[in-house]
N, C-alpha and C positions, 0 to 999 in steps of 0.2 A: 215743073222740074223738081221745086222743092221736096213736093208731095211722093215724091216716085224716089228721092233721094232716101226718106224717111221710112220709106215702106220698105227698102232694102234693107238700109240699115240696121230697122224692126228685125227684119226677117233673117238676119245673118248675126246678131245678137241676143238674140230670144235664147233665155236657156228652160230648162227643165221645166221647174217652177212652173213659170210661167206655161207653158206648153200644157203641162199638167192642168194649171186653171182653164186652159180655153177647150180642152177635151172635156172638162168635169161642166161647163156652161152655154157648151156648141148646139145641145139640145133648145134648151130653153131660153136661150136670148141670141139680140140680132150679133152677132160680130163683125168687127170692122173687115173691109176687105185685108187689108195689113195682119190680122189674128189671124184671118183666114190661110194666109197664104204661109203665114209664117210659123204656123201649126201645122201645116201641113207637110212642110217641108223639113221641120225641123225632127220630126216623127218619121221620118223618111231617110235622115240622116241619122237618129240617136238608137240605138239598137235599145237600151231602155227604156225609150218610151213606146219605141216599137211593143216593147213583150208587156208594158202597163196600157197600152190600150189594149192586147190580144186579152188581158185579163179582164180588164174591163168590158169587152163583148161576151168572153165566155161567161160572167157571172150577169150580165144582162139577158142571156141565152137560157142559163138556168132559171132566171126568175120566170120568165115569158113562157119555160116546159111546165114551171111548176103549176103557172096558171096565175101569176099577179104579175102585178105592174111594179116598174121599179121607182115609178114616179109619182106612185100613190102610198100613201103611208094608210096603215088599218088606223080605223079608228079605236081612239080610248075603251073602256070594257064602262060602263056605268059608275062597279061599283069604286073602279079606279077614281073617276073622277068625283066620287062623293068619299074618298079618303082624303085627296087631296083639298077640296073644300072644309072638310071637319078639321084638317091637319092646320088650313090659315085663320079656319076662325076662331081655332084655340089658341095659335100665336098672336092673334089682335085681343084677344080676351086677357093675355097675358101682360101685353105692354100696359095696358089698359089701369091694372092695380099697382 
């Protein structure tokens, strides 16, 4: 009874924020059944997050026409990351005198 007390509670107190984090994590991790319901519902009541998740599908929708993933980042360029190597071992060269 406790559990079911909490999970209302959750779900009828949840603001923005928080609704906002469990759209931005719903992909990629488990959520409780409580996040669940109460993202769901809450999104369903907030006319805001209604139009912040449409946003969020249509530029998920743009990435997926363009032909990448929104959940893979490009990798580094080479010579990027041999600036950035040159760049710390001139700052340990530095402290160093």
């Amino acid at each position: 009874m406790t559990r079911w007390f909490n999970t209302i509670w959750y779900v009828l107190t949840l603001r923005c924020e928080e609704a906002d984090r469990i759209r931005s994590v719903a992909a990629s991790e488990t959520l409780t059944r409580a996040e669940r319901i109460g993202g769901s519902l809450h999104t369903a009541l907030c006319r805001s997050c209604r139009n912040a998740r449409r946003q969020v599908e249509r530029l998920d929708q743009a990435l997926r026409d363009l032909g990448e993933s929104p959940a893979q980042p490009s990798p580094m360029p080479e010579a990027g990351r041999e600036r950035i190597a040159r760049a710390m071992s001139e700052r340990l060269d530095e402290k160093d005198v």
